[in-house]
VMD Tcl script that draws the C-alpha trace (Angstrom):
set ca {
  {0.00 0.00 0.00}
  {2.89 2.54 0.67}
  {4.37 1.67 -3.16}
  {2.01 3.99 -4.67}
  {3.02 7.17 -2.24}
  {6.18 8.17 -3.56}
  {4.34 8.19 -6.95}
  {1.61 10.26 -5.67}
  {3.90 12.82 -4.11}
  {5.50 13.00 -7.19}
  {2.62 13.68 -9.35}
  {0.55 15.77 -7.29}
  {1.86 19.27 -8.21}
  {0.86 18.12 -11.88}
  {-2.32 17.28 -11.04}
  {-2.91 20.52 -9.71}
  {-2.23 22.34 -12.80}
  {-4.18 19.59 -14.68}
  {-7.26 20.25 -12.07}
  {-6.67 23.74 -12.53}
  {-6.90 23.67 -16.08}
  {-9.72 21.60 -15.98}
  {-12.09 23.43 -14.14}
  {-13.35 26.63 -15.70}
  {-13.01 29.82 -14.03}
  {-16.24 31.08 -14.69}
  {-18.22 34.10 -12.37}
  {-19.66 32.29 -8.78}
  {-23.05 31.73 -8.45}
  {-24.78 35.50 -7.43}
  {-26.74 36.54 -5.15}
  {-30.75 35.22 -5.76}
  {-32.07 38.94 -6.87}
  {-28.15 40.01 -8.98}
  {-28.98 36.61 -11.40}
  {-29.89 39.41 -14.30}
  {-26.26 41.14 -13.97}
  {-23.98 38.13 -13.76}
  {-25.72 35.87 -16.73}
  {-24.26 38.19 -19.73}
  {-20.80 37.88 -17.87}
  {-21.29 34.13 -18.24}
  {-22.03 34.21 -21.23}
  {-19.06 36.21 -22.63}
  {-16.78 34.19 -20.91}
  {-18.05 31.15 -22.49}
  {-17.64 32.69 -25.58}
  {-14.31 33.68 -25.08}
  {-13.37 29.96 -23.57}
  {-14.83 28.63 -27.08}
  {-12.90 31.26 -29.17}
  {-9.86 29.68 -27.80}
  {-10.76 26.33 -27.95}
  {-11.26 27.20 -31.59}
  {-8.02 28.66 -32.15}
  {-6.41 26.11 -30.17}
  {-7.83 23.46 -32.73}
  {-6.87 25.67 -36.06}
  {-3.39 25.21 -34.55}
  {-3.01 22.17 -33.80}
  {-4.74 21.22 -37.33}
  {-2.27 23.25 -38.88}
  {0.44 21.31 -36.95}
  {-1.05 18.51 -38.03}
  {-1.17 19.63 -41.78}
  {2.54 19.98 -41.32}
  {3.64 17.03 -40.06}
  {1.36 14.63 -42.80}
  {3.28 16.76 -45.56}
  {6.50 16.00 -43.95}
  {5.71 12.34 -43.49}
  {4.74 11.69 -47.36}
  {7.99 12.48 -49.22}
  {9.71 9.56 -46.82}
  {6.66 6.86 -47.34}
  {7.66 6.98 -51.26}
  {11.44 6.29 -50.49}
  {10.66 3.82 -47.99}
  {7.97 1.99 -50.17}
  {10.93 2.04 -52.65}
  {12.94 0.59 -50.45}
  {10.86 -1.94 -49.14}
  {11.03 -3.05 -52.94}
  {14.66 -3.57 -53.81}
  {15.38 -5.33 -50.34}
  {12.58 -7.33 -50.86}
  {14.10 -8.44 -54.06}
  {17.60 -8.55 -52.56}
  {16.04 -11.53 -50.22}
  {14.85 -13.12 -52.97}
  {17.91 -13.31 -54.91}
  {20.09 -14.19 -51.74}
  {17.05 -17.22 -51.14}
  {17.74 -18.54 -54.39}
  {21.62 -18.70 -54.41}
  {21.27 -19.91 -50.45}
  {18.69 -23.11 -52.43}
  {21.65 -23.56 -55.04}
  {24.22 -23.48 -52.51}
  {22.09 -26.11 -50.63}
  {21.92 -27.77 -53.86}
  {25.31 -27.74 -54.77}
  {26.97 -29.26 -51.29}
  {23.88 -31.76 -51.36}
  {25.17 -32.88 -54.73}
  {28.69 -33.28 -54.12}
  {28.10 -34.67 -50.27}
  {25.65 -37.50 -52.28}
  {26.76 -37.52 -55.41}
  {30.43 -38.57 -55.09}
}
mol new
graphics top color blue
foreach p $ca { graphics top sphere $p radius 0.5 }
foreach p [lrange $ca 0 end-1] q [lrange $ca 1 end] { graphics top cylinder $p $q radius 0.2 }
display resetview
């Protein structure tokens, strides 16, 4: 049961920040008769939290973008690749069978 303490103490200050991050810091509750005056704060900030949700998406699409463009010009050389070892293991299977062959032939045959 005490295994699992050290690793606790060492991940509690991150889950603060991930706690903190999670939670949103939106306007308390008001007062019963100030409901009209706090609402349209509410509402702006969740339009501001979904603004940068949005822009945090674009970015990380765009990041995306980038790293699917950089991937492609390597798939074609490896897919090339892939090709001529392939038929470099089929060549080296076939003189490995005559090999076989041969020292078969001249352990039998003589």
């Amino acid at each position: 049961m005490a295994a699992w303490l050290p690793i606790l103490k060492a991940s509690l200050p991150y889950l603060t920040k991930i706690v903190a991050a999670a939670i949103p810091a939106f306007t308390s509750r008001p007062a019963p008769g100030k409901a009209d005056e706090v609402i349209p704060q509410q509402i702006a900030e969740l339009q501001a939290a979904v603004t940068s949700n949005a822009e945090s998406i674009k970015a990380l699409a765009a990041q995306l973008k980038q790293t699917i463009e950089g991937i492609d010009p390597g798939v074609g050389k490896l897919q090339r690749e892939i090709a001529f070892l392939r038929r470099v293991a089929v060549v080296a299977m076939v003189l490995a069978v005559m090999g076989f062959g041969t020292a078969l032939w001249a352990v039998l045959g003589r």
